[in-house]
N, C-alpha and C positions, 0 to 999 in steps of 0.2 A: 463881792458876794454875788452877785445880782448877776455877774459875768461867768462867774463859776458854772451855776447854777443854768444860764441858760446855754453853756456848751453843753451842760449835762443833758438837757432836755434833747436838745441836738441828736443826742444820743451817741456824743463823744465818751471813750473811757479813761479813766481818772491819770491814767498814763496818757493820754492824748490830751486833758486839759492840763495834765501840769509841765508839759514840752510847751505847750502852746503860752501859760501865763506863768511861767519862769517860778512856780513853786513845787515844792517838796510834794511828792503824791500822799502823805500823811497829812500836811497840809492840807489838800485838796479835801482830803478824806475826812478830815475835821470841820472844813465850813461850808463840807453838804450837810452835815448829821447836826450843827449848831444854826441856828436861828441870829449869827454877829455879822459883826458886816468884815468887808474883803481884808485881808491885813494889806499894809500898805509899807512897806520899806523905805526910807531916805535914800536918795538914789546918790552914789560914791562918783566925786568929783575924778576925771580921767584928765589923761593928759592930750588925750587925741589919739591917733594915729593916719599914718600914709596914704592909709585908705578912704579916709573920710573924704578929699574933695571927686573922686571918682564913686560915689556909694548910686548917685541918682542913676551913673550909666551901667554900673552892672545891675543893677534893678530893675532898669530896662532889659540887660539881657539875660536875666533868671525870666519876667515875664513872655518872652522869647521863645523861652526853653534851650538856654546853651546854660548848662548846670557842669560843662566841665572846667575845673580850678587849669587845668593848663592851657585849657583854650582862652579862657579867660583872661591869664598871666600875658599870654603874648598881646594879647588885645590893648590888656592898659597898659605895657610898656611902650608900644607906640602911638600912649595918649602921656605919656610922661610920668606914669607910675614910677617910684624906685623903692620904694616895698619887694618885702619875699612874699615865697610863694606860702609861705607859714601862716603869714597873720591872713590872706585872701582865703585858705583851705579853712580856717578856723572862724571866718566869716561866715563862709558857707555853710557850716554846719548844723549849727541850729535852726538854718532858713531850710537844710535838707530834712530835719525831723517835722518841723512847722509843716512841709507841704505832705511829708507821709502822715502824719496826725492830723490832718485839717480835717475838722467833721464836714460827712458827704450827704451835700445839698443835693436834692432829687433832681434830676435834669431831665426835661420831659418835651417832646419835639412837636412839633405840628403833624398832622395825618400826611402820609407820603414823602416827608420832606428827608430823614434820613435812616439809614439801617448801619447795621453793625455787625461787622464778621470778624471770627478768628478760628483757629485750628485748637485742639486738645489733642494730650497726647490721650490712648483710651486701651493701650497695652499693645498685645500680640496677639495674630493670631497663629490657631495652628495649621501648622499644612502636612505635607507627605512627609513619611520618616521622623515625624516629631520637629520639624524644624519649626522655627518660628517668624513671624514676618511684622516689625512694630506697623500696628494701625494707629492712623490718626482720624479723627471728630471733624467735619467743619459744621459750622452755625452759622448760619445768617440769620437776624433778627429784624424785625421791623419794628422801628422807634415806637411810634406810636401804638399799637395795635397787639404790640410782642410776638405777635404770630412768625412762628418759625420754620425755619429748614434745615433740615440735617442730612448729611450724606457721612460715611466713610469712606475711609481710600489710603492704597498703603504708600502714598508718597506726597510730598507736599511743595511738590514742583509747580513751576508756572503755569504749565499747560492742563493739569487739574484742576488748579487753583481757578480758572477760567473760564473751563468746562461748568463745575459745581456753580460757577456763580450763574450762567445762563440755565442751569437746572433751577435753581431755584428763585431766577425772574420767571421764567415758566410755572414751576409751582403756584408762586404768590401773584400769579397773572402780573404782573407790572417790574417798573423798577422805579425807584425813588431818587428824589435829587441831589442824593450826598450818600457818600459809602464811608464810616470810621473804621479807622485801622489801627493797629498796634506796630511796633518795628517788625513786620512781618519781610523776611528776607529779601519774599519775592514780589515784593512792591515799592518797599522802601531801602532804595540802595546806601542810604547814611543822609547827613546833613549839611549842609554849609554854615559858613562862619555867621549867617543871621537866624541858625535856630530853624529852615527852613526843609524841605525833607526834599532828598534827591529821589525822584520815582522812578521805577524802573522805564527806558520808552517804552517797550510793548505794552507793558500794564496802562501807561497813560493813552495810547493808540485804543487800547480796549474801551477805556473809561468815555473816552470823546464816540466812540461806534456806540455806548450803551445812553450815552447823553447823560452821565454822572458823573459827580465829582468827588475825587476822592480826597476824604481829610485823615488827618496823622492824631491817633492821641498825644498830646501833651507828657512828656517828659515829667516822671511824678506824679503823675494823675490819671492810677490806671481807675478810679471810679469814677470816668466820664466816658468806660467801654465796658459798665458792669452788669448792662441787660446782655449782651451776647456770652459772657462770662458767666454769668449767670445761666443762659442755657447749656454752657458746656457743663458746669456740674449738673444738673436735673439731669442732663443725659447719662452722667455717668451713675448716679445712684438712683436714677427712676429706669432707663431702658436697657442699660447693661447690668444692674441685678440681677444675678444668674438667667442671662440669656445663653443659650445656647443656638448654633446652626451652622447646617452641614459645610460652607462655603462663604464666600467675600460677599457673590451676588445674594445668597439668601439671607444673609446679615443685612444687607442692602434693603434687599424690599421689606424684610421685618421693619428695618428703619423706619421707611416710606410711612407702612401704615399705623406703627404707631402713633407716627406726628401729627397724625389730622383724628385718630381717633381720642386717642389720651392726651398730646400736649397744648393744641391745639385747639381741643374741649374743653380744656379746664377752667375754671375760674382764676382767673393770676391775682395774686398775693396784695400788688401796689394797685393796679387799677379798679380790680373788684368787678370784672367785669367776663366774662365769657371771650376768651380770644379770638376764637370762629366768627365770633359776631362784631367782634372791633374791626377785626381783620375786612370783612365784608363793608364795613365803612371806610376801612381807611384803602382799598383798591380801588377806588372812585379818583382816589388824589393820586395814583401814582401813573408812571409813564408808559403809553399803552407798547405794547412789542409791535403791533400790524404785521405779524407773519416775517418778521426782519428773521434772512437768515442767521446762522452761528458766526460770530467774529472768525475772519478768515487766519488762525494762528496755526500756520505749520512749524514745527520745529522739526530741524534736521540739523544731522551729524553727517560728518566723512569718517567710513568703516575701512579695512581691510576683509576683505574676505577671505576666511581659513582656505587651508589646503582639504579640508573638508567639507566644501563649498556650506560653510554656514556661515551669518552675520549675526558678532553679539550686537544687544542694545536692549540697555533695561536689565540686566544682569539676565535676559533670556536669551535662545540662542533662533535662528533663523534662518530656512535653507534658501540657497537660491540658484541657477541652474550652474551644474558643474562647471560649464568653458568658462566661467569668472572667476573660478579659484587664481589667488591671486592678485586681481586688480581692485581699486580703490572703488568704493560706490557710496551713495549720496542713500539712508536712512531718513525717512521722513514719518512720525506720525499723524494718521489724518482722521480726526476723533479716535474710532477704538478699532482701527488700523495701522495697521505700519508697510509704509511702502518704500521700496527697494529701488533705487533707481541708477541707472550708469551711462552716460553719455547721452542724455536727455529722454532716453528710454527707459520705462518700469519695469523692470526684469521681476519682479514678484511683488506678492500682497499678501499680508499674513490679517489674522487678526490680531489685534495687544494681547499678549499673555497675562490671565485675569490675576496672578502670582509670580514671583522672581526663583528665576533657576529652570522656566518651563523649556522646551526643544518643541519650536512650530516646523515642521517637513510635510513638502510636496513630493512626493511618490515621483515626479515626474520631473523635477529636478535634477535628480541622479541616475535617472535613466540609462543605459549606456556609460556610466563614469567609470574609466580605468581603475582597476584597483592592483598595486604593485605591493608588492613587500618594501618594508620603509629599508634603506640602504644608509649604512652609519658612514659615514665622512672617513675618511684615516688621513691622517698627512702623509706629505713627503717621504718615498720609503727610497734608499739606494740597492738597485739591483747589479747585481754581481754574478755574471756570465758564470757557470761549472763547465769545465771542456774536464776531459780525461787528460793526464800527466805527461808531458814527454818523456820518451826514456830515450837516451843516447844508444844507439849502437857500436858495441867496440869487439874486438876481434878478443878471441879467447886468450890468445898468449898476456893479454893486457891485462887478463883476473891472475896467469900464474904467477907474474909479478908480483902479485901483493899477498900471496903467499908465502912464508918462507919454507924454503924444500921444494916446492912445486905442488901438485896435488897428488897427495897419498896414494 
């Protein structure tokens, strides 16, 4: 009773206490409302199984976080398992409800020590011709302090994802000694066989230049990433509540000033405290920038260049000077640039197109460019010489032969 009772307090619900203590939720529901004590079952003699002298090492690696049954299955067949893969998945089971229902303990950080980011999806926007373009949320939170940062952006590539994070060490003036993550694609490329997370290199390259360390949430335990989760919803039902504007950039700086005048003023809910003003404590503990420039990350592709001297990338398109139609060239974005390069030379420089499908062209590009009418291919045709007929010459007595009589 006494255990019931104090998951409940927890603020577990009656489905999470009765996965957790193996009873009936009418059960449950009966010995919170009665004043008896816990019921207690005679627990039914088994006969064992296969699995039992191997239970302490996968217990090991559930705390791990390797929660998959066939990664598992190969693991204990080469500890001497002869068990299926039935009775291990049916193992598993209940320990997968137990960790989705575990009541969530507040987890609460030291000033500076870590933050928390992740992406929302936050719709579409609109563009020209009624198209549409999905925008995504990012959030960065500070553990202690909650104070936030939010940007938009319609892709959630690496080199955003990179960008936004030195926006918003600039913003929060610092950076903090630990970043948590979620399986975010472009950080975490999957796991190894110890439950360990493979990082992207650039993103680890990034993390060593910001002097942070990046940690992985735990497998099943997405409420130990629930302060930045929690900002992506406020964002989605406090700032995008009928917001409307004209463009990406003024959605952008609508952003900006919301966040330091409303979310950032606010009182928060768990600490009871004004965020601006925690936040002003806790940038004392974080890692100062001294003027470091931006992480030196170019990305670049190999293009073809059309026969219309343009280069796509980014689903926009990009002119660059006619005499390279045709040849291969090296695409590099450099912040909210994009530069054009061929044989160790920069043959153009555009700005990033702020939307996908735009056409960036220099006037001076196509200067002088041939313009031909487009010429269709035909195959192989056989030509066959016309001369006029030979006609034989014959003497007239030769027609009256083939007369009979002669001619009339």
């Amino acid at each position: 009773m006494d255990r019931i009772r104090e998951l409940r307090r927890e603020g577990m619900s009656v489905s999470g206490i009765a996965a957790m203590t193996g009873h009936d939720r009418k059960t449950v529901r009966k010995y919170l409302r009665e004043p008896v004590a816990e019921p207690r079952y005679p627990r039914r003699g088994s006969r064992g199984s296969k699995l039992d002298a191997h239970r302490e090492y996968v217990e090991g690696r559930l705390r791990a976080g390797v929660w998959n049954a066939v990664v598992l299955l190969g693991e204990l067949r080469g500890r001497g398992y002869t068990g299926g893969y039935t009775i291990l998945k049916e193992y598993l089971a209940p320990k997968r409800r137990e960790a989705l229902a575990v009541a969530v303990r507040r987890f609460e950080t030291a000033p500076g020590q870590q933050a928390q980011v992740d992406w929302g999806a936050l719709g579409a926007l609109e563009v020209g011709d009624g198209a549409r373009e999905s925008l995504s949320g990012f959030v960065f939170t500070l553990g202690a302090s909650r104070a936030m940062f939010a940007d938009v952006a319609l892709d959630e590539q690496l080199g955003t994802l990179l960008r936004l994070h030195e926006a918003a060490f600039e913003a929060l003036d610092g950076v903090p000694q630990e970043i948590l993550y979620d399986n975010m694609r472009t950080v975490i490329l999957g796991y190894d066989d110890q439950g360990e997370p493979k990082w992207h290199p650039v993103f680890l390259d990034f993390a060593r230049y910001w002097g942070f360390r990046p940690r992985a949430c735990r497998p099943y335990r997405p409420q130990t990433k629930g302060k930045v989760e929690s900002g992506i919803k406020y964002l989605k039902r406090n700032f995008l509540c009928g917001r409307e504007a004209t463009c990406l950039e003024d959605l952008r700086m609508q952003l900006r000033g919301w966040t330091w005048a409303v979310a950032n003023a606010r009182v928060h809910g768990t600490t009871h405290r004004v965020i601006g003003d925690a936040w002003a404590e806790e940038r004392e503990h974080l890692q100062r920038l001294d003027g470091r420039p931006p992480f030196p990350y170019v990305p670049e592709v190999t293009r073809r260049v059309g026969r219309d001297a343009y280069v796509s990338y980014g689903t926009s398109r990009y002119s660059v000077p006619w005499r390279y139609a045709g040849r291969e060239v090296t695409v590099r974005q450099v912040k909210d640039h994009v530069e054009i390069w061929h044989a160790g030379e920069r043959i153009a420089d555009h700005l990033l197109c702020a939307s996908r499908y735009q056409v960036q062209t220099v006037p001076a590009h196509h200067e002088g460019m041939p313009y031909q009418p487009s010429q269709r291919r035909r195959g192989a045709q056989l030509v066959l010489p016309v001369a006029a007929p030979q006609v034989e010459v014959r003497p007239l007595e030769a027609y009256e032969t083939l007369v009979p009589g002669g001619w009339s």
